[in-house]
C-alpha positions as CSV (number, residue, x, y, z in Angstrom):
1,X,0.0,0.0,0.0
2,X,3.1,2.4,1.1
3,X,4.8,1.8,-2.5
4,X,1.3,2.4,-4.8
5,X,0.8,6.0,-2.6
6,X,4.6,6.7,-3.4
7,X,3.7,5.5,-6.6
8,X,0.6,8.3,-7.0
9,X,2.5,10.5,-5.1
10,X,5.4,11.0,-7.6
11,X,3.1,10.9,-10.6
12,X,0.9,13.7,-9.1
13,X,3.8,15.2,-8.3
14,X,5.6,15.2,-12.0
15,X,1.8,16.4,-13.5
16,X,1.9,19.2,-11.8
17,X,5.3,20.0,-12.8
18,X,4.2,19.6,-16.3
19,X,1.0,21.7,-15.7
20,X,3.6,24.3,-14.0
21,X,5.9,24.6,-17.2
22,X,2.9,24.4,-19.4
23,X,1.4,27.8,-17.7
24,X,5.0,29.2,-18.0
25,X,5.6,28.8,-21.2
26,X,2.7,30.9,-22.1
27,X,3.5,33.3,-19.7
28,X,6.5,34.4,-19.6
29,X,7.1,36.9,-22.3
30,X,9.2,35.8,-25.1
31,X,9.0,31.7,-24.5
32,X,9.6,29.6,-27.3
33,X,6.0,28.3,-28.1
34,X,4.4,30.6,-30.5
35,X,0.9,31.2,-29.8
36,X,-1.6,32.1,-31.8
37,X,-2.2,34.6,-33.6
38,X,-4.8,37.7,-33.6
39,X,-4.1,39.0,-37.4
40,X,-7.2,37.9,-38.9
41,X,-6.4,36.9,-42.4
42,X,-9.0,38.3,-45.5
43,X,-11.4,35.5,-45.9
44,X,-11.3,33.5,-48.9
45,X,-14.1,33.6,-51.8
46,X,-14.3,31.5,-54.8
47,X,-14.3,33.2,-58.0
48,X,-17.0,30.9,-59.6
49,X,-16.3,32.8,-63.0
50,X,-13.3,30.2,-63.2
51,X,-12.4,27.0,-62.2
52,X,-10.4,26.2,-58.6
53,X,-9.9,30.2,-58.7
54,X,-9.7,32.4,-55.2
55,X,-9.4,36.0,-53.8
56,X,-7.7,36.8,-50.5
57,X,-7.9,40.9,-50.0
58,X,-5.3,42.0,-53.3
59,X,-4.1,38.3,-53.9
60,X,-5.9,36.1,-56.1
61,X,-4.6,32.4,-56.2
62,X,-5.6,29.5,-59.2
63,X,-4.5,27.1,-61.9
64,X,-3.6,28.1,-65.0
65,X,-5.0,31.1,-66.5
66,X,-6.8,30.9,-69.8
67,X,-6.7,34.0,-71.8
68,X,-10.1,35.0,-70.6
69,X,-9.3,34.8,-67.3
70,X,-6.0,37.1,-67.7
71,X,-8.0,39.8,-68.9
72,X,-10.5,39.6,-66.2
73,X,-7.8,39.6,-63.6
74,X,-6.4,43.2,-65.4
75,X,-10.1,44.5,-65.0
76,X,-10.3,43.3,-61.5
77,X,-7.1,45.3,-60.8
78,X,-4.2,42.8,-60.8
79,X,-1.3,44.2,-62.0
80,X,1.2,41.0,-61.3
81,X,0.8,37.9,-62.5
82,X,3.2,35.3,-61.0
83,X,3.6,31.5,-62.6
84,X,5.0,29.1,-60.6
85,X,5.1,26.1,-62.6
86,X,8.0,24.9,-64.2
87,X,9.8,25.7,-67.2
88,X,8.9,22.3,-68.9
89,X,5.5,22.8,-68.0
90,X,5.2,26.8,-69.3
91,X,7.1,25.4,-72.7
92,X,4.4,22.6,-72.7
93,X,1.7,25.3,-72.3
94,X,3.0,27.6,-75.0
95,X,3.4,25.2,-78.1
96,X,-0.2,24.2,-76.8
97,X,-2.5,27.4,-75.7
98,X,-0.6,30.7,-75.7
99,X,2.6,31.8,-74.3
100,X,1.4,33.4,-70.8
101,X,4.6,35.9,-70.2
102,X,4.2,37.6,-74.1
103,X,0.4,37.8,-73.2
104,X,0.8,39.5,-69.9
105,X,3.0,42.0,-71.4
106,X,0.8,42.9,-74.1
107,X,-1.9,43.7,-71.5
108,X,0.8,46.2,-68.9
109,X,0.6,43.5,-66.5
110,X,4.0,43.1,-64.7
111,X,5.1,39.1,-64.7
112,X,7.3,36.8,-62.6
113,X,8.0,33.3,-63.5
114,X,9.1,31.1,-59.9
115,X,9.6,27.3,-61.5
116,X,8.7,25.3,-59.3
117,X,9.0,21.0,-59.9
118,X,8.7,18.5,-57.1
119,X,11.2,17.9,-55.2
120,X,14.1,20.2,-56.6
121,X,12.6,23.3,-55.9
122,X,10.3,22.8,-52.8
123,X,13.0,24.5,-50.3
124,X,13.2,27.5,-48.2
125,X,15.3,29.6,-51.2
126,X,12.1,28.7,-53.5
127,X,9.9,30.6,-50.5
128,X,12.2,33.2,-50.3
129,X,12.0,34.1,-53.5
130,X,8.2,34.3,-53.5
131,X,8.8,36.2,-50.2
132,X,10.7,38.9,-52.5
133,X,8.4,39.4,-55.3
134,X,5.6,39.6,-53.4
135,X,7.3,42.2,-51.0
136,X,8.8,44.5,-53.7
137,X,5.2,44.8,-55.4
138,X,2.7,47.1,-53.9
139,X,-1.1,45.9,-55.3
140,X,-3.0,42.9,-56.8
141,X,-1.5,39.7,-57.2
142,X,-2.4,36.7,-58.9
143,X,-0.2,33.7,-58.2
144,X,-0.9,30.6,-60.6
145,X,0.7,27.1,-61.1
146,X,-1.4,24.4,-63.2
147,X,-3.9,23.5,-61.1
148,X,-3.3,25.7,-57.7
149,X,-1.4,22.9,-55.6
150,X,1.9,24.4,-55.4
151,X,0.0,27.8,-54.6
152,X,-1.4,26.7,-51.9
153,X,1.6,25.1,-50.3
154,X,3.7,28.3,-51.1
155,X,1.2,31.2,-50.0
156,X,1.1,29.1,-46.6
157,X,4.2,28.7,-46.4
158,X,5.0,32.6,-47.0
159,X,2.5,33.3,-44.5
160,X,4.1,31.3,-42.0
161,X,7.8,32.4,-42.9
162,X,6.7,36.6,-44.3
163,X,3.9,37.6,-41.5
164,X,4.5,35.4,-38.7
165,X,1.4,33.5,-39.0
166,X,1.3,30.0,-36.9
167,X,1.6,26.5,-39.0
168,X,-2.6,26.4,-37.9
169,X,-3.2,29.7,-39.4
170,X,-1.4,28.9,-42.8
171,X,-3.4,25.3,-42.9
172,X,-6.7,27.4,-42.2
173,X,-6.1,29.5,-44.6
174,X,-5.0,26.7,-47.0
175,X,-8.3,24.5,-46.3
176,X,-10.4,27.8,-47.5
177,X,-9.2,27.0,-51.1
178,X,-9.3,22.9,-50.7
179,X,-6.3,22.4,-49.2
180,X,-6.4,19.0,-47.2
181,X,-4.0,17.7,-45.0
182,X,-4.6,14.1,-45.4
183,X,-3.5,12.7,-41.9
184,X,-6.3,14.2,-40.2
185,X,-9.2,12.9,-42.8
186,X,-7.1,9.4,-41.5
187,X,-7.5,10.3,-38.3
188,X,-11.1,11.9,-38.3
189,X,-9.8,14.8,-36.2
190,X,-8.0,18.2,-36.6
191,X,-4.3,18.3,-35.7
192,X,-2.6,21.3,-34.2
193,X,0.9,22.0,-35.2
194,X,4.0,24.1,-33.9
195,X,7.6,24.3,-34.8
């Protein structure tokens, strides 16, 4: 009986410990755990005018932009256009369609071309580069890759890594425009994450 209330005694003893730091951590100015945030983030509609296309505030997010839709982007007052599929895939698209950059141009839009190809290029200097663009332009963006995957993962991770938004902020945000994060649909439950 002695050894099982030394037994309960310790464990009691080494939750509230735990319980302690836990309080701490949030606490004390400055800890390492990153709470988070209040920035509220522009919600996210769906442009039904086009296929797997959003609107966030000034940055618009899709798949590859038909001709159509480039001109209804420079009406809605975009005035950069940035591709981030690769340069296989934009050489693909021109012999097939039109070539997006030459198009762009002819309308005043300002262009950027990130190529982006799985694995080579999904890397911090890939983000930082996005983190550049996007900081040096002042206005409506439009970021595109073929089908908006790579968008998605990018814009969260700029979020995370450019405005100091948490890892559950950028996934939010990311869900808005079909974003799934597969282990929780396995596990039939949201998961929290933090660096």
């Amino acid at each position: 009986m002695y050894n099982k209330f030394k037994s309960m005694k310790s464990i009691l003893k080494n939750l509230t410990l735990c319980v302690i730091m836990q309080m701490l951590t949030f606490a004390v100015p400055g800890s390492n755990l990153k709470q988070e945030s209040s920035k509220l983030l522009d919600p996210i509609e769906a442009i039904d005018e086009f296929n797997n296309f959003y609107k966030s505030g000034n940055y618009y997010f899709g798949g590859q932009p038909s001709l159509e839709a480039i001109k209804w982007l420079k009406s809605e007052g975009v005035s950069l256009i940035i591709n981030l599929r690769s340069d296989k895939e934009n050489e693909n698209f021109t012999k097939e369609a039109f070539n997006e950059e030459n198009m762009v141009e002819e309308l005043e839009l300002s262009y950027e071309s990130i190529p982006v190809s799985y694995p080579d290029s999904y890397n911090p200097e890939t983000v930082e580069v996005l983190i550049k663009v996007l900081s040096n332009h002042k206005g409506k963006v439009f970021i595109h890759c073929a089908g908006g995957g790579r968008v998605r993962w990018f814009f969260m991770a700029y979020l995370v890594k450019a405005k100091n938004h948490t890892l559950n902020e950028a996934i939010a945000f990311g869900k808005q425009m079909k974003f799934t994060f597969l282990l929780e649909e396995l596990l039939g439950k949201e998961i929290k994450m933090a660096f």
